[in-house]
N, C-alpha and C positions, 0 to 999 in steps of 0.2 A: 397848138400848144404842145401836143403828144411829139410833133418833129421838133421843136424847139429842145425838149425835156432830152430827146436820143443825141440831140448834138451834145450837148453837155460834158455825159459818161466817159465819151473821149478825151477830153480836155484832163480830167485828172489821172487819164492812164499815159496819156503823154508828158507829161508833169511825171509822173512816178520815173518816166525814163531819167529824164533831166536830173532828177533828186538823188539818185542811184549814182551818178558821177562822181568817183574820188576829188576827194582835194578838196569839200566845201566845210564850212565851219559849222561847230557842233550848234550852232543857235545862227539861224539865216533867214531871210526871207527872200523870196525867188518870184519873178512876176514872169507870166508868160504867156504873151500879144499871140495871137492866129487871126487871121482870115480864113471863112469858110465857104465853099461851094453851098449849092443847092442840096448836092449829096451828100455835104459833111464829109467830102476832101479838102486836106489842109492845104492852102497856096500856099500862104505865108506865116510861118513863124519864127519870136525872135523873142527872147528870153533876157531879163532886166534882172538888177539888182535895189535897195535902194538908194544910193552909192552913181548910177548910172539913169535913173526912171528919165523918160521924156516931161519936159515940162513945156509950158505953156508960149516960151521965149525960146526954147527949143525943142520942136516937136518931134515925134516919130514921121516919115513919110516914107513908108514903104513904096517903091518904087512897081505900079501898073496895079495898087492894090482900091477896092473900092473905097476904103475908109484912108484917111489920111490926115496929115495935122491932128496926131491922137500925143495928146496929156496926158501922165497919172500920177494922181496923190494915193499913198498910202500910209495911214497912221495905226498905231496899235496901243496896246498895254504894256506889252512885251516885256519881261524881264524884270518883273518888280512882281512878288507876293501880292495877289488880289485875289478879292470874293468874287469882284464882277470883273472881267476881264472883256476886251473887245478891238475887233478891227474893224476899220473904215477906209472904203479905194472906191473914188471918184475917178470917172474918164470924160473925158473931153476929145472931140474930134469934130472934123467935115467930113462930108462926103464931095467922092472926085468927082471931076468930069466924066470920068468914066464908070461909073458905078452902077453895079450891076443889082437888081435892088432881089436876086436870088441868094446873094453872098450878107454874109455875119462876122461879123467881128466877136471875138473869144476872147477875155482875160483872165487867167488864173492865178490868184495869188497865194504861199503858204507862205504861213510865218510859226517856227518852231520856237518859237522862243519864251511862252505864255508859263508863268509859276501860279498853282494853285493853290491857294492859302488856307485849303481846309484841304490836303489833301485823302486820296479816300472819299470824299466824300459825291452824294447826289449833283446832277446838275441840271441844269436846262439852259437848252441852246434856241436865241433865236435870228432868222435871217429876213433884213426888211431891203427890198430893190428902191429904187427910184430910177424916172426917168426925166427927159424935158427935148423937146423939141423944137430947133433954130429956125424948120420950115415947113412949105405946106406939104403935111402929111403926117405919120406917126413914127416914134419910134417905141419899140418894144426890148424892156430888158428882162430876163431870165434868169435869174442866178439861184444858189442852195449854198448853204453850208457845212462843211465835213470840221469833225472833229477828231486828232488822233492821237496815237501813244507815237513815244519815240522819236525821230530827230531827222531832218533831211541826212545827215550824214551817215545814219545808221540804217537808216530807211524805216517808214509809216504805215504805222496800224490803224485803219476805220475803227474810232470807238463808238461814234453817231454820225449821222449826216439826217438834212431838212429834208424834206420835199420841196419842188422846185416853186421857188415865189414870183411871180411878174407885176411889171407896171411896163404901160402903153401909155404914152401921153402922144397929143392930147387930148383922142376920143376915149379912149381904154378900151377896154376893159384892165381893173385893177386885182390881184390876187395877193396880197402882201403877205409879209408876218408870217412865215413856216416855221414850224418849231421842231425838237426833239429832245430828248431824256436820256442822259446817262446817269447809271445808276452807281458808277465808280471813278470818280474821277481822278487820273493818277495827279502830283505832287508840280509836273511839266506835262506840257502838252502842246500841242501845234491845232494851228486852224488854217485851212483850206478856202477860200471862196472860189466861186465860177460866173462869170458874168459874162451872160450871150445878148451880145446885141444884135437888132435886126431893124433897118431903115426901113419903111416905103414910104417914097415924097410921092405926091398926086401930080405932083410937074416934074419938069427939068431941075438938074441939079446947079448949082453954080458956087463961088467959093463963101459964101453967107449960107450955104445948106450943113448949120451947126447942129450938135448932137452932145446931149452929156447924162451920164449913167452914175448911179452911185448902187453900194452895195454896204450895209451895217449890220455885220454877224456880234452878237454880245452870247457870254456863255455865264450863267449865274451859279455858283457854288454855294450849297445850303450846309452847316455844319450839323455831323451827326447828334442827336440828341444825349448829352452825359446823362447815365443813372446816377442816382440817388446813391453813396455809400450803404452800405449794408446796418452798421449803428445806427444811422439819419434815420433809415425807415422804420427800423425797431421802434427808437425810440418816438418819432411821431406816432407808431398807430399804440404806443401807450398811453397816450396821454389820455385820450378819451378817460380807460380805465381810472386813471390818477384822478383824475376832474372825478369820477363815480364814487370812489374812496375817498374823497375829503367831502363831499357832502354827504354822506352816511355820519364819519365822523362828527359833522356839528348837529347834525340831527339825533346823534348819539348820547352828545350834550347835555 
């Protein structure tokens, strides 16, 4: 798990290169596919839009890569005033013939484009994996989620990130559901996910050796508590008193 958790941290400083690029628009979302060695070197990476994602009738097939026939759905909140905002990216893939069951597949998606309808205010972040298994063996998925200020175009501020959550299907072990707290949340903001997959089939591979991963980061905005106007409270904590002086009065009677 601890090698899984270090492949990770890469993936969103390689993403920071990418995001750093002139020319991209102020509200974007950016997806970006790797294959990884054993050592967490990159073989292959290749950077999507939503505009361009691989779908299921046309896949991604990197060429000599272990994973191949790779899908992705990503859906979000994006762009609309919300208390609960949230993204969702599902992958779909085989594994090759040639698959090397040392290498990982990496997706990272950000999408700047999230408005907070309480802004200022507390939040809480949480990131739930899934996986599911085409053959005999498991697959294990790894992902976290970052939450930040600022815009791919102007470049991103860590204002929270999870700890890393897994699902193994389908012996497990299961770790789901990481969470985090920010205690300010600006008005716009971006969200980051990371989803490290990693195959072992107990046999041979063949093109029925399916694989599909999902990753659901949700971030919840609690609005500050208003006070009391300063008259309101006056006059509530006189009443008691009032209530004290009109029964004197009829007792006065």
């Amino acid at each position: 798990m601890l090698r899984n958790i270090r492949w990770i941290a890469p993936g969103l400083l390689t993403l920071v290169g990418l995001l750093a690029q002139p020319g991209r628009a102020a509200a974007d979302t950016l997806i970006l596919v790797q294959e990884l060695d054993g050592s967490s070197n990159v073989l292959m990476s290749q950077s999507f839009n939503l505009a361009n994602l691989p779908t299921s009738s046309s896949p991604y097939n990197p060429a000599g890569s272990s994973y191949t026939g790779i899908s992705i759905i990503v859906s979000s909140t994006s762009g609309t005033p919300r208390t609960v905002n949230s993204i969702n990216t599902s992958v779909n893939g085989q594994l090759s013939t040639s698959f090397d069951p040392s290498h990982s597949l990496r997706v990272t998606v950000t999408d700047d484009g999230f408005v907070n309808a309480n802004a200022g205010s507390p939040a809480d972040v949480s990131n739930d994996p899934g996986a599911s298994s085409g053959f005999l063996g498991d697959v294990t998925n790894t992902t976290f989620t970052t939450v930040q200020s600022g815009t791919i175009a102007s470049g991103l501020t860590t204002l929270a990130a999870t700890d890393a959550a897994s699902d193994t299907s389908p012996s497990g072990p299961s770790n789901p559901n990481s969470t985090a707290s920010i205690p300010n949340l600006p008005s716009t903001f971006a969200m980051t996910q990371e989803l490290l997959v990693h195959a072992a089939p107990s046999s041979g591979t063949d093109p029925n050796s399916t694989f599909g991963v999902t990753e659901s980061s949700r971030i919840v905005s609690t609005p500050a508590a208003v006070p009391a106007p300063a008259g309101l409270i006056l006059a509530l904590t006189a009443l008691p008193v009032i209530g004290v002086r009109r029964v004197l009065r009829r007792k006065a009677k």
